[in-house]
DODOKOL-691678 format. One record per residue (C-alpha): residue number from 1; residue in one letter; x, y, z. Coordinates in nm, 2 decimals, always signed. Last residue first. Layout:
REM residues N
> nr rest c1 c2 c3
> NUM A X Y Z $
...
REM end
This chain:
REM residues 490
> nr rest c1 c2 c3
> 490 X +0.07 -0.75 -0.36 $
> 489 X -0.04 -1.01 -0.06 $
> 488 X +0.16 -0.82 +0.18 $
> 487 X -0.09 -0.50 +0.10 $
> 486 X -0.30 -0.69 +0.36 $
> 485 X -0.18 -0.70 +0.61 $
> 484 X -0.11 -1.00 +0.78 $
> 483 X -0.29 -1.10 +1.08 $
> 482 X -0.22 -1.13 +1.46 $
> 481 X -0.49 -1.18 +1.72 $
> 480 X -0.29 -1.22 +2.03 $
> 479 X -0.19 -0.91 +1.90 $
> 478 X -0.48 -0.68 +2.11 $
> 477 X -0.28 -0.67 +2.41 $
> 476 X +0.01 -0.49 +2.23 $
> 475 X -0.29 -0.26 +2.13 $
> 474 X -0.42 -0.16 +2.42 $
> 473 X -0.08 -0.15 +2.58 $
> 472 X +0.04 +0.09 +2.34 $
> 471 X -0.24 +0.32 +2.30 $
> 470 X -0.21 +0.34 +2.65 $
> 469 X +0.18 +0.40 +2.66 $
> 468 X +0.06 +0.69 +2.42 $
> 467 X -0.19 +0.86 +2.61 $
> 466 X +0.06 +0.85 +2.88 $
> 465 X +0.33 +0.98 +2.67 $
> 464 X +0.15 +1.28 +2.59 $
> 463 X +0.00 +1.34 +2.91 $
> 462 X +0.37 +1.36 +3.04 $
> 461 X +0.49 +1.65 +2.81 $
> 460 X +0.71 +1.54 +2.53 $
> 459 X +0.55 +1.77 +2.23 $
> 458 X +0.46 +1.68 +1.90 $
> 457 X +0.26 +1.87 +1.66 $
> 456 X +0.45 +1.71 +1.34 $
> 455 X +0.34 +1.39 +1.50 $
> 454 X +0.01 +1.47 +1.50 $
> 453 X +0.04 +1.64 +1.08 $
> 452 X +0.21 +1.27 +1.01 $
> 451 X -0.05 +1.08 +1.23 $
> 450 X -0.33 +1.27 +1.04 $
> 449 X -0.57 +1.54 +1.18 $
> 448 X -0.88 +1.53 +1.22 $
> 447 X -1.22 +1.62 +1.07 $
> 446 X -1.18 +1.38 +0.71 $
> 445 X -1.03 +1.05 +0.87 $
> 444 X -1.20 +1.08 +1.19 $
> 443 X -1.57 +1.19 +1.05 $
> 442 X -1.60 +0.90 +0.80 $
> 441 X -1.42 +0.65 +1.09 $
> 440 X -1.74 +0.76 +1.32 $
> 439 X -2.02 +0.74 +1.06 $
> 438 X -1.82 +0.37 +0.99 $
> 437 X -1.88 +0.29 +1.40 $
> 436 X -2.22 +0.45 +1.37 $
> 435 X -2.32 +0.22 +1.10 $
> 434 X -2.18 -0.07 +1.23 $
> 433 X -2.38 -0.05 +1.52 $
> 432 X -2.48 -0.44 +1.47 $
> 431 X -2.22 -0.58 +1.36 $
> 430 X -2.07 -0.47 +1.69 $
> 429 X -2.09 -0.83 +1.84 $
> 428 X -2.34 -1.04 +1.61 $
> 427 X -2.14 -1.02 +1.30 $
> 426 X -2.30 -0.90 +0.99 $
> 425 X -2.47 -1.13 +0.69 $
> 424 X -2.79 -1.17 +0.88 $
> 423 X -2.85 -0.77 +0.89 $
> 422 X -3.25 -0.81 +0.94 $
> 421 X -3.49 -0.78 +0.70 $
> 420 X -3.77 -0.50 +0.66 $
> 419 X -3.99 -0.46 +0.32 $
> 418 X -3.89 -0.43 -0.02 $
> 417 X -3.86 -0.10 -0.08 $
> 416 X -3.75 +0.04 -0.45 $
> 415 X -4.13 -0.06 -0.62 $
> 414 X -4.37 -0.24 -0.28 $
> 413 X -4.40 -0.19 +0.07 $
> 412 X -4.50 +0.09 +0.15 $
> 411 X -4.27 +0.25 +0.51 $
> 410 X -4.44 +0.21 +0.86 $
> 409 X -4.25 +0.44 +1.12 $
> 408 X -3.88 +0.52 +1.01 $
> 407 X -3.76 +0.56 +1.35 $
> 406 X -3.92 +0.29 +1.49 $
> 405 X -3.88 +0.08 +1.18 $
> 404 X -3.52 +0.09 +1.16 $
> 403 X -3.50 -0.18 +1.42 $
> 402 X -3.65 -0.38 +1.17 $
> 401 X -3.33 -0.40 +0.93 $
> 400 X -3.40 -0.23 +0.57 $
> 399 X -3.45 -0.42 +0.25 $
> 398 X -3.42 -0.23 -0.09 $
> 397 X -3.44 -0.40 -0.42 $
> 396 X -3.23 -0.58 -0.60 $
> 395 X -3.08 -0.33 -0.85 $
> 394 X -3.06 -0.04 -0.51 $
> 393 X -2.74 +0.06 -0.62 $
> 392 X -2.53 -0.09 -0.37 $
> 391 X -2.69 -0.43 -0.44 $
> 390 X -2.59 -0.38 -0.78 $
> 389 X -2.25 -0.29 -0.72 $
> 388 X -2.24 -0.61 -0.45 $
> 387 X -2.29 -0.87 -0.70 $
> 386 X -2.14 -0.68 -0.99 $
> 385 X -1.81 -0.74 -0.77 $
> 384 X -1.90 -1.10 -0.70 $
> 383 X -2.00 -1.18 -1.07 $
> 382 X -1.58 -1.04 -1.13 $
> 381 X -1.45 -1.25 -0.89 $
> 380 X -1.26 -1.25 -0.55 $
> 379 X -1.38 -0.88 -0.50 $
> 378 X -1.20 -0.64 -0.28 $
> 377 X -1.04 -0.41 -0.57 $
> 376 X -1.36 -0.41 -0.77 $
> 375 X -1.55 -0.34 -0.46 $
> 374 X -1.27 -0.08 -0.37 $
> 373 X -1.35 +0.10 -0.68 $
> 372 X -1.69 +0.15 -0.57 $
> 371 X -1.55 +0.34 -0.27 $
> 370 X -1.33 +0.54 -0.44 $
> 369 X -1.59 +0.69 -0.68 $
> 368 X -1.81 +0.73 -0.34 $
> 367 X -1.54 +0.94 -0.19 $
> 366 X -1.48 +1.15 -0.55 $
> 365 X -1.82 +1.22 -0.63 $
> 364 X -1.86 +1.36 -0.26 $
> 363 X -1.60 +1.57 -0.23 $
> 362 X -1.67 +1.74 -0.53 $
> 361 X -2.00 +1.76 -0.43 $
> 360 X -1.86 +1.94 -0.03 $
> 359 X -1.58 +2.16 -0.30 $
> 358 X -1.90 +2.33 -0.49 $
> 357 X -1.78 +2.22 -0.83 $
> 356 X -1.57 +2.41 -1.08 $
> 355 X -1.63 +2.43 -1.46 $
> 354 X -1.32 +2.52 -1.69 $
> 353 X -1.42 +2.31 -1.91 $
> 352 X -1.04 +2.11 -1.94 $
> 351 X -1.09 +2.07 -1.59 $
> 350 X -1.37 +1.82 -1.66 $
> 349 X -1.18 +1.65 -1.95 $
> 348 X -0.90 +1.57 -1.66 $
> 347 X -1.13 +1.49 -1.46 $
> 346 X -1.32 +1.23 -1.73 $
> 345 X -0.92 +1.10 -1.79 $
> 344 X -0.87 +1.07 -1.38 $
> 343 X -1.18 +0.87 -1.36 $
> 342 X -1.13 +0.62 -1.66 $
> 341 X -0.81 +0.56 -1.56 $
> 340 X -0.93 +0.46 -1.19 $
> 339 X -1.16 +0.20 -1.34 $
> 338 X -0.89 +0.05 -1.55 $
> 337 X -0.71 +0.01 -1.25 $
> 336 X -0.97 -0.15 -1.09 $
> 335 X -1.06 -0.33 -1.41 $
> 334 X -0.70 -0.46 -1.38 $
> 333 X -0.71 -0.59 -1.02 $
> 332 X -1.04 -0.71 -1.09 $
> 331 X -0.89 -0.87 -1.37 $
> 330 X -0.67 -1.07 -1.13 $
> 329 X -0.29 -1.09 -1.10 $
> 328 X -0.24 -0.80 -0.81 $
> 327 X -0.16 -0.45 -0.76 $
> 326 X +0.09 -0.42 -1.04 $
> 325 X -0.19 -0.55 -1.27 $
> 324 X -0.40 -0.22 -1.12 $
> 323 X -0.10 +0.01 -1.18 $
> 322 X -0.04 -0.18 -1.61 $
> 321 X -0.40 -0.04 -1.62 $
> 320 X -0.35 +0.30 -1.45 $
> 319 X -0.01 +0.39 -1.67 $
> 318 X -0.23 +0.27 -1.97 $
> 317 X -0.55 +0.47 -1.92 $
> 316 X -0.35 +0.76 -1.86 $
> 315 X -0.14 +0.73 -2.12 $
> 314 X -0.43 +0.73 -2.34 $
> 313 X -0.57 +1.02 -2.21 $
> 312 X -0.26 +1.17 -2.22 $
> 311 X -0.23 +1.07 -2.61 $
> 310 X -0.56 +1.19 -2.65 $
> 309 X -0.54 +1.57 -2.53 $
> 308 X -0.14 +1.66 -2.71 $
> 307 X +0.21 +1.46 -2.73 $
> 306 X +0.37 +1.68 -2.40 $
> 305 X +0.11 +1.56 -2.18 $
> 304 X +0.34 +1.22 -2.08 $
> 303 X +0.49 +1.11 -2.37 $
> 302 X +0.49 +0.75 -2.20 $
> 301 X +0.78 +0.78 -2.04 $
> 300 X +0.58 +1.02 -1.87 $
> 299 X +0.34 +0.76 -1.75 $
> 298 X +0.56 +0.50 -1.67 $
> 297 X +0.91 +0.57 -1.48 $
> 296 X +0.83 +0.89 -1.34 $
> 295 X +0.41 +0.93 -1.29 $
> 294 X +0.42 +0.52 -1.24 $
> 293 X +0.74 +0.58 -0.94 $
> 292 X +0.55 +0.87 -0.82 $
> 291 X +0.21 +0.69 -0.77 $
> 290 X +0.38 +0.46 -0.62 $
> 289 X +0.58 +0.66 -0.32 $
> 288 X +0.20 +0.82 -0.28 $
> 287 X +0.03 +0.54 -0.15 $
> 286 X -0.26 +0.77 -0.17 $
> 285 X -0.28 +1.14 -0.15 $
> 284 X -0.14 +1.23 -0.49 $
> 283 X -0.34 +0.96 -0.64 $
> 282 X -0.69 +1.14 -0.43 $
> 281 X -0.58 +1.47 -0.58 $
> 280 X -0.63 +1.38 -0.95 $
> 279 X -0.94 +1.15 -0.83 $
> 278 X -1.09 +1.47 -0.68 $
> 277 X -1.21 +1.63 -0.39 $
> 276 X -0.97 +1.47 -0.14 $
> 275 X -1.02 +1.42 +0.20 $
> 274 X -0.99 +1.06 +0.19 $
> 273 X -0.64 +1.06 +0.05 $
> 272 X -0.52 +1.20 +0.42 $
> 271 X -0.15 +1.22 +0.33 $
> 270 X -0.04 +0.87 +0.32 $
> 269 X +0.31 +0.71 +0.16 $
> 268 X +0.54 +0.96 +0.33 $
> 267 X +0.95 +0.93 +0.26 $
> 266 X +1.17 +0.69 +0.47 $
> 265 X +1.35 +0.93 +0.72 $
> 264 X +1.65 +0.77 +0.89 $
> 263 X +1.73 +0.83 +1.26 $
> 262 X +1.75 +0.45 +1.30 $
> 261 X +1.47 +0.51 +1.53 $
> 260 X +1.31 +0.77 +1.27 $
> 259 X +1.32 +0.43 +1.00 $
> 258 X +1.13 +0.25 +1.26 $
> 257 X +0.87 +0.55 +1.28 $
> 256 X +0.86 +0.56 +0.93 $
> 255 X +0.74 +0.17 +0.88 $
> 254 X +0.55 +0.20 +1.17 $
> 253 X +0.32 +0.49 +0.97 $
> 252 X +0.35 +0.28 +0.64 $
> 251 X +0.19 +0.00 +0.82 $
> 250 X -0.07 +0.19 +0.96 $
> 249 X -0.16 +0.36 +0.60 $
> 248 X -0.16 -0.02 +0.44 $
> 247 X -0.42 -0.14 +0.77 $
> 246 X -0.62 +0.18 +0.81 $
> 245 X -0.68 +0.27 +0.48 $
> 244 X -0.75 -0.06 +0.38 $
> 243 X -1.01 -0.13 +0.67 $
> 242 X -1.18 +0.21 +0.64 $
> 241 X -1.22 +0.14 +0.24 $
> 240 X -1.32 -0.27 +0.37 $
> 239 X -1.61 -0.15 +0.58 $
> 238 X -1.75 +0.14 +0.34 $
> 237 X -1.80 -0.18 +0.10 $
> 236 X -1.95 -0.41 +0.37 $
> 235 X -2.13 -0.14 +0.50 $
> 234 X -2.26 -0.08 +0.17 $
> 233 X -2.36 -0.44 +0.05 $
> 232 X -2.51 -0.51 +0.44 $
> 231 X -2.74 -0.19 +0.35 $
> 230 X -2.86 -0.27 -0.03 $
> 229 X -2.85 -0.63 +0.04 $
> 228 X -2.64 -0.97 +0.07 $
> 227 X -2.76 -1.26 -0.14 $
> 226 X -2.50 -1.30 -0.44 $
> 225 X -2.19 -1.13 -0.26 $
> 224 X -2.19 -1.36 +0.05 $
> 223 X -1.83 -1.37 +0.11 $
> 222 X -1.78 -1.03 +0.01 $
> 221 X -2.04 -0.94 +0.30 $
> 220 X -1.90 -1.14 +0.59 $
> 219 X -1.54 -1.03 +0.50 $
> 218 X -1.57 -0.69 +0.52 $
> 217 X -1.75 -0.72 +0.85 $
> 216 X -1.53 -0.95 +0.95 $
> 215 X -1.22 -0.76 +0.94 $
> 214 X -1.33 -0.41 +1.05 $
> 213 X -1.22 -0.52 +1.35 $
> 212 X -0.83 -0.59 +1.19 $
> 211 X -0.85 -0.21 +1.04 $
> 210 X -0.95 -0.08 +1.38 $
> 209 X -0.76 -0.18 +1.71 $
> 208 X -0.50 -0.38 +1.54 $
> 207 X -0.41 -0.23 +1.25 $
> 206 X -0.44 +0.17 +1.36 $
> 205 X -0.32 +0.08 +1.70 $
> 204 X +0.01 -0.03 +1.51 $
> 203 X +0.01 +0.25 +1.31 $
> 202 X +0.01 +0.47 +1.66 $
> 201 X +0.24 +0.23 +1.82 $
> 200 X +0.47 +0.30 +1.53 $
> 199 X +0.45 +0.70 +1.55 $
> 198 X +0.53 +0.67 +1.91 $
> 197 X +0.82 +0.50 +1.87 $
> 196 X +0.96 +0.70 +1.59 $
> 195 X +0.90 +0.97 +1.77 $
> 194 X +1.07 +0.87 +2.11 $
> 193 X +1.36 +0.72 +1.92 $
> 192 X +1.41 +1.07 +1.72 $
> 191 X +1.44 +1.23 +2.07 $
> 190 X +1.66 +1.04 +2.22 $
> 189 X +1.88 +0.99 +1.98 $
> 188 X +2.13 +0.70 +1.93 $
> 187 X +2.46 +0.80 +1.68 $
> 186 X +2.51 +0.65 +1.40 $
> 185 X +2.22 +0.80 +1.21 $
> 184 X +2.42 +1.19 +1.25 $
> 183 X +2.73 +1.06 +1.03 $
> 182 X +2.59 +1.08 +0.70 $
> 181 X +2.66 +0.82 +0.45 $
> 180 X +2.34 +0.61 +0.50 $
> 179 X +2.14 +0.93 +0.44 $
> 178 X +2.24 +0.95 +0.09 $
> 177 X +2.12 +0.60 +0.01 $
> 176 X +1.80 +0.64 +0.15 $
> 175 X +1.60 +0.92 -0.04 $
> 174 X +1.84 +0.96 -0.33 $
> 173 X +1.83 +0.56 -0.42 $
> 172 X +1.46 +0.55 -0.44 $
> 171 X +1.23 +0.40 -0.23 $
> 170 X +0.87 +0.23 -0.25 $
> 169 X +0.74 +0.27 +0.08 $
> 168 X +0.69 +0.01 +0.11 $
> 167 X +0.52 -0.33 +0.20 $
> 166 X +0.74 -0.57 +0.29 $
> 165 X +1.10 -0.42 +0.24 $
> 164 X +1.00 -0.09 +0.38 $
> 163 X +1.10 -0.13 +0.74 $
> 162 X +1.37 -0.41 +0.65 $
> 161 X +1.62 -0.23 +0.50 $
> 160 X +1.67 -0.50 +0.19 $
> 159 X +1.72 -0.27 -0.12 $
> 158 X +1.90 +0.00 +0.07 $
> 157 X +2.03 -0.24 +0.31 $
> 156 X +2.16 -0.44 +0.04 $
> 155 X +2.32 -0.11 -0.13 $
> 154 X +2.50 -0.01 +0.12 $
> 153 X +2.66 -0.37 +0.17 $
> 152 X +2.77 -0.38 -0.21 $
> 151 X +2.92 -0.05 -0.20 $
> 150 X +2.82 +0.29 -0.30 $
> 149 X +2.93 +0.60 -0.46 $
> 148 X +2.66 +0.86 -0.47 $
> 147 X +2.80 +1.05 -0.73 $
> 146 X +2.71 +0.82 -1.00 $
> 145 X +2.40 +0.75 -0.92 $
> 144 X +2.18 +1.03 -1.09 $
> 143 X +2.38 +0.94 -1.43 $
> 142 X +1.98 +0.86 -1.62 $
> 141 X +2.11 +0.53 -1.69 $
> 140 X +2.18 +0.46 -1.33 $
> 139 X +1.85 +0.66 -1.22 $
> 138 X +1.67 +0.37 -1.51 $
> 137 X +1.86 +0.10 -1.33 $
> 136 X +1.77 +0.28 -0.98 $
> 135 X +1.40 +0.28 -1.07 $
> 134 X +1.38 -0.10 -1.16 $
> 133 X +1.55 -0.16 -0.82 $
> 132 X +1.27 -0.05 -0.63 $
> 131 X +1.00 -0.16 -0.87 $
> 130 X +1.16 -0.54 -0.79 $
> 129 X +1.15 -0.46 -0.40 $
> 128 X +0.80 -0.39 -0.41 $
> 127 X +0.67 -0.61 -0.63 $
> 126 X +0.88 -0.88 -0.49 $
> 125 X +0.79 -0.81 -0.14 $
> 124 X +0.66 -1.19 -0.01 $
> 123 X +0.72 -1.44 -0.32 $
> 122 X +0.41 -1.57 -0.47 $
> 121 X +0.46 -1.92 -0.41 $
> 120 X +0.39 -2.10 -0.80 $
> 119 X +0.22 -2.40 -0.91 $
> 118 X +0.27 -2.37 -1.29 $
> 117 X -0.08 -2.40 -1.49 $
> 116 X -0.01 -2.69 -1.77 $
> 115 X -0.19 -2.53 -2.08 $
> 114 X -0.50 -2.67 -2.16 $
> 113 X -0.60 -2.45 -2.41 $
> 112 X -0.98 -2.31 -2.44 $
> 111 X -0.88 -2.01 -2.57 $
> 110 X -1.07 -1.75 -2.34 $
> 109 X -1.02 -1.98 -2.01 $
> 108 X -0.67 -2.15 -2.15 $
> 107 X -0.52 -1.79 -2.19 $
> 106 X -0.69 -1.69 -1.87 $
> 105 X -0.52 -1.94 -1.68 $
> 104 X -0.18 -1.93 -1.83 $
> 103 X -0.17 -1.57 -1.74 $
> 102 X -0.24 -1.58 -1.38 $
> 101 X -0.04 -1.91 -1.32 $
> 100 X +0.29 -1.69 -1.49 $
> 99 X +0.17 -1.36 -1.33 $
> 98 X +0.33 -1.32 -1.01 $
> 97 X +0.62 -1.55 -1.00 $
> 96 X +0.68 -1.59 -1.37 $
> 95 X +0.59 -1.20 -1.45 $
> 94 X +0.84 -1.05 -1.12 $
> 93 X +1.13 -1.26 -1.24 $
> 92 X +1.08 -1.18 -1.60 $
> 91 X +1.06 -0.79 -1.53 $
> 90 X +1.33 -0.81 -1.32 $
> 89 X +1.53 -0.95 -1.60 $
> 88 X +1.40 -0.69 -1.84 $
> 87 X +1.46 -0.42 -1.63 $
> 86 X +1.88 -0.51 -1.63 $
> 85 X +1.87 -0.66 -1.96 $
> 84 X +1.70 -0.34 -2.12 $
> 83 X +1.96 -0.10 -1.91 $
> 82 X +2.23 -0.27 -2.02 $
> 81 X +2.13 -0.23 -2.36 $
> 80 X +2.10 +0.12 -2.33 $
> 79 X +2.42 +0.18 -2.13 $
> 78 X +2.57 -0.02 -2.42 $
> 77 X +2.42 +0.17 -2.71 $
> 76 X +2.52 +0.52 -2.49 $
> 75 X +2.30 +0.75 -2.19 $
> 74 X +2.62 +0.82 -2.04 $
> 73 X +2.93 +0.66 -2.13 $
> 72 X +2.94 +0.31 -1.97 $
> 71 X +3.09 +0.31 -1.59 $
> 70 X +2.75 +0.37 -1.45 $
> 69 X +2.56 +0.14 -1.64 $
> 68 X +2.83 -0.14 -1.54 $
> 67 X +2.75 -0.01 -1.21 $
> 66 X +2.36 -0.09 -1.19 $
> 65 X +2.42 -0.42 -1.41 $
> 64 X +2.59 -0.53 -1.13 $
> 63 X +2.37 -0.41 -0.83 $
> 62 X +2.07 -0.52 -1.02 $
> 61 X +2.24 -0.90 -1.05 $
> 60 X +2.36 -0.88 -0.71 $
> 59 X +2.00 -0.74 -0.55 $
> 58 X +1.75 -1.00 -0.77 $
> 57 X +1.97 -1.26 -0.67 $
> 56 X +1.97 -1.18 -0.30 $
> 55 X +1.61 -1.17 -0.33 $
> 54 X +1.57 -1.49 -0.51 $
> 53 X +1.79 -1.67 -0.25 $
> 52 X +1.59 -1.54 +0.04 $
> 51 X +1.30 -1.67 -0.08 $
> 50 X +1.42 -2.05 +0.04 $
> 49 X +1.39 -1.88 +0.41 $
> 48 X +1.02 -1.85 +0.38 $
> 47 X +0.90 -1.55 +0.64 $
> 46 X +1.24 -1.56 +0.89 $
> 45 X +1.41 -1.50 +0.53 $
> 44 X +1.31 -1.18 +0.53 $
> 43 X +1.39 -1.03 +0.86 $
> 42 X +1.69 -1.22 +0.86 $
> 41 X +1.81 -1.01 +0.55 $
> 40 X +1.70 -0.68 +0.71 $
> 39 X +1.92 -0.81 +1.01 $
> 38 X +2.25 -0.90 +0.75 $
> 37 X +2.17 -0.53 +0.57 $
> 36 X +2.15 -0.35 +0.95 $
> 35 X +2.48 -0.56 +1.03 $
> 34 X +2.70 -0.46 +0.73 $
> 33 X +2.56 -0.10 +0.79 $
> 32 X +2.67 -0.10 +1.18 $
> 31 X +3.02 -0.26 +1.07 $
> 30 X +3.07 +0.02 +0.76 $
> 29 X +2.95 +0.25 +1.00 $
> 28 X +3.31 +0.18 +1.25 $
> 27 X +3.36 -0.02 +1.54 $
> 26 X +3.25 +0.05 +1.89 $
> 25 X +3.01 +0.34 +1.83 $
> 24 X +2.85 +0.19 +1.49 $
> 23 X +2.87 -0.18 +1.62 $
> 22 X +2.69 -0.04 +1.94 $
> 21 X +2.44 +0.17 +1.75 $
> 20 X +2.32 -0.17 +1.48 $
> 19 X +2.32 -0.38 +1.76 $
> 18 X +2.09 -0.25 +1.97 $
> 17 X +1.83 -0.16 +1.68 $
> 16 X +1.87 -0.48 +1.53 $
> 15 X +1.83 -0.68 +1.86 $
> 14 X +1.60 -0.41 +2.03 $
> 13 X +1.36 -0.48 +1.71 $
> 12 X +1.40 -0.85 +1.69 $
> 11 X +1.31 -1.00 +2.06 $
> 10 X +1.05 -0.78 +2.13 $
> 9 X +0.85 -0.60 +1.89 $
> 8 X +0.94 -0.84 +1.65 $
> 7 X +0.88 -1.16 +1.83 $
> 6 X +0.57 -1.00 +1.98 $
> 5 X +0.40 -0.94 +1.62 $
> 4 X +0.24 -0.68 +1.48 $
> 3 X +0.54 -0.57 +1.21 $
> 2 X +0.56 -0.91 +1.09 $
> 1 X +0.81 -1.15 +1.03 $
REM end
């Protein structure tokens, strides 16, 4: 079921939501939280019901290694061994369903094998949910969990609650499980309902009125890699890092504003990442519940910085490389991540100088860094990602559309300029002005403010939830267009 959908905004959200505060008022919060983890359930299944038997294996098994952990002496042989089952079943799971066909065909591309390539569903969440409970084994081991004292139920809905289960945040026991036991979420608030509201029909005007317009101008380009040029190749690029942003950072945005609702607080994911003036900075700003989880459970595993200079490099490279495969089973998925390693490791060298750049260059490198990565990240294939890079670079030459020549005036031919061709691989409605529109994105995601610093700001004056209801309308009458988005795929 998805978040931009009428049967969700509709039928399933005053449903849950209903239910959830009348089972807590009339019966007890065991009842509301036995309901909220059967709903989250439904809310999964309602995708590819057959799924919901691999999730609900994934949570009993985690659940019971998870206490067995608990009641071995802490940090022992047989907490240690419990702990390696635990991770390394979810490991298998997630490696068979997401990486088995991967795998198997690069081994019989760079071999020459014929292995038998399995035919398998990637299963909606798994990533997600499967990094979520790989966390609380290691918390478990760590005796974080022990005074939290859960049941079953509890830890469904913390596994399962259904505003994160798709697409994150990725949670932790202390940021949910905590809040389950408290009192205050069973009882219906005014004003956390009005937030959370309004912070979901801002994401959702974030999906639907930009990042699903930006649609066919990302896919335009990436479908023509070999032929576009130097101008289609950037807008297509510029295209799909507005249409990301706006499509993973408006789900995470509803995804809060459901939890609020519920009077739950699911932690940030987004804090403006394209304002930041280095790669360092940009991680901490981006899809930040994972970049904790591969800082935690991964890179200072590791060693960290504590084993000197070129063992954090290394781990760096590593932590990013295993974070690109995590993203998707490609290898532009992993030279993505690669990519990213390389970057933090030459910032990290950088700093180590003691040199600082004017903060508008710093900026700069750091934007258009993020941008190539995106091609890499976008790309069906490796050729089509060189494709567009070189286009972006000016390797095929130059071409600018004829309307540019009345405010160019007559440019010679010949060398880095190529002559004047129109944008044929843009649509014909607002293809066109594309270049203001992604001028205009540019200046709204580094001038203002972010839904999280809006929200922070709000008030419940009458022009406030006018301008709201009209974001709302506009964009519940934009969903006769729905899509997935696009960090369901991972």
């Amino acid at each position: 079921m998805l978040f931009n959908s009428y049967i969700f905004i509709f039928v399933f959200l005053p449903i849950a939501l209903g239910l959830f505060f009348a089972l807590a008022k009339w019966r007890s919060a065991r009842s509301a939280i036995f309901w909220m983890s059967l709903a989250s359930l439904f809310f999964y299944a309602y995708w590819k019901f057959v799924y919901l038997f691999l999730l609900l294996l994934s949570i009993g098994v985690n659940f019971y290694v998870g206490k067995q952990i608990e009641f071995a002496p802490l940090k022992s042989r047989r907490s240690q061994l419990l702990l390696i089952l635990g991770v390394g079943f979810n490991l298998i799971v997630l490696g068979y369903y997401k990486y088995a066909r991967f795998f198997t065909t690069s081994i019989n591309q760079f071999t020459g094998t014929h292995f038998p390539v399995p035919n398998v569903i990637l299963p909606l969440a798994i990533s997600f949910y499967t990094f979520t409970q790989i966390a609380y084994l290691v918390d478990a081991y760590r005796g974080e969990t022990k005074e939290t004292n859960y049941d079953l139920p509890t830890y469904t809905l913390f596994v399962s609650f259904f505003p994160q289960l798709i697409a994150g945040p990725i949670l932790r026991h202390d940021e949910l499980i905590p809040q389950l036991r408290q009192a205050r979420i069973f009882h219906f608030s005014h004003q956390n309902f009005a937030l959370g509201l309004s912070l979901f029909f801002l994401g959702l005007a974030k999906k639907v009125l930009i990042a699903d317009n930006l649609s066919p101008w990302v896919s335009a380009v990436f479908n023509h890699a070999d032929s576009v040029t130097f101008l289609e190749a950037w807008i297509g690029s510029l295209s799909y890092t507005f249409q990301l942003y706006f499509d993973f950072s408006g789900y995470s945005d509803m995804a809060i504003g459901l939890g609020w609702m519920t009077n739950i607080n699911l932690p940030i994911n987004f804090n403006s990442p394209y304002k930041a003036v280095s790669i360092t900075d940009f991680w901490r700003r981006w899809h930040i519940t994972l970049s904790n989880f591969l800082r935690d459970y991964l890179y200072i595993p590791l060693g960290g910085n504590r084993l000197g200079k070129l063992r954090r490099y290394i781990n760096l490279l590593v932590t990013m490389l295993l974070g690109g495969l995590w993203h998707g089973a490609g290898w532009t998925y992993v030279f993505w991540g690669g990519l990213h390693g390389i970057f933090l490791v030459i910032h990290q060298l950088w700093r180590n100088l003691g040199m600082k750049l004017p903060k508008i260059i710093a900026w700069g490198i750091t934007f258009i860094g993020v941008v190539f990565g995106w091609v890499l990240f976008r790309a069906s294939t490796w050729s089509d990602a060189i494709a567009i890079v070189q286009a972006m670079l000016g390797f095929k030459g130059i071409w600018l559309p004829d309307s540019f020549q009345g405010i160019l005036g007559e440019l010679p031919i010949g060398g880095l300029f190529q002559g004047w061709k129109e944008l044929i691989y843009l649509p014909e409605i607002g293809g066109k002005n594309s270049i203001l529109v992604l001028f205009g994105l540019l200046g709204v995601v580094i001038f203002f403010p972010n839904t999280q610093e809006l929200m922070n700001k709000f008030q419940p004056k009458w022009w406030v939830a006018g301008l709201v209801s009209a974001v709302a309308i506009f964009s519940l009458l934009s969903l006769n267009r729905v899509s997935e988005f696009l960090y369901f795929q991972f």
